[in-house]
N, C-alpha and C positions, 0 to 999 in steps of 0.2 A: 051183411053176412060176414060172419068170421072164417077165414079160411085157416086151418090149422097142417104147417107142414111138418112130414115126418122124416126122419133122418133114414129111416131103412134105404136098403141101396135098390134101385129099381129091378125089375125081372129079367133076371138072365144077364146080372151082375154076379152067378156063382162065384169068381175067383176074388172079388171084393167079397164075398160075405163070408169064402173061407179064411180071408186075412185075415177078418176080423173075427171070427168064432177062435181062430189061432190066437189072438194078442187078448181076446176076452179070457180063452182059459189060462192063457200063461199068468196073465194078470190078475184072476177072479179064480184060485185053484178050485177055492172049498165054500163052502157058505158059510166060512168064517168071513170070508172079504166081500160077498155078494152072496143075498137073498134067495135068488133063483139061478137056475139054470141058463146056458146061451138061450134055447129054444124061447122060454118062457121071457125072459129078457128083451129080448127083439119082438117077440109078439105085445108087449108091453110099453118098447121103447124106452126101458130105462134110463138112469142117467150113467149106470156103468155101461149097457149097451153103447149109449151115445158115445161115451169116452172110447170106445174100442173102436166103433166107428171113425171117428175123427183120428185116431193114432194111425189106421191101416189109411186112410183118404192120405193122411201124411206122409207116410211112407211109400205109398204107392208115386207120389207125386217127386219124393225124392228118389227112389229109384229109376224112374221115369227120365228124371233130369240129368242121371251119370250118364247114360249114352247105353251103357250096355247091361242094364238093368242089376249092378253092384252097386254099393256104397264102395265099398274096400277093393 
């Protein structure tokens, strides 16, 4: 059996999946630079979805580590 894992952030992760619907539009304005929508995106698991995901997982981890939740 193949198990196949999905990037989306688990249930009642809301402030991780508004980081990332924030750094998906800043970054995906128009459907010039992506396809679909955040919604459709994440129900999809694209690979701009994924890149958003991994940017906020990052950033979360690096604000995590200043102590008082700034970079600056």
């Amino acid at each position: 059996m193949v198990t196949i894992m999905t990037m989306t952030p688990p249930d009642g992760a809301k402030p991780l999946r508004d980081a990332v619907r924030a750094i998906y539009e800043a970054v995906y304005p128009s459907d010039e630079w992506a396809p679909v929508d955040f919604e459709e995106a994440e129900r999809h698991d694209t690979v701009h979805y994924r890149n958003a995901l991994t940017a906020a997982r990052s950033a979360s981890m690096l604000l995590s580590d200043s102590g008082d939740g700034r970079l600056l």
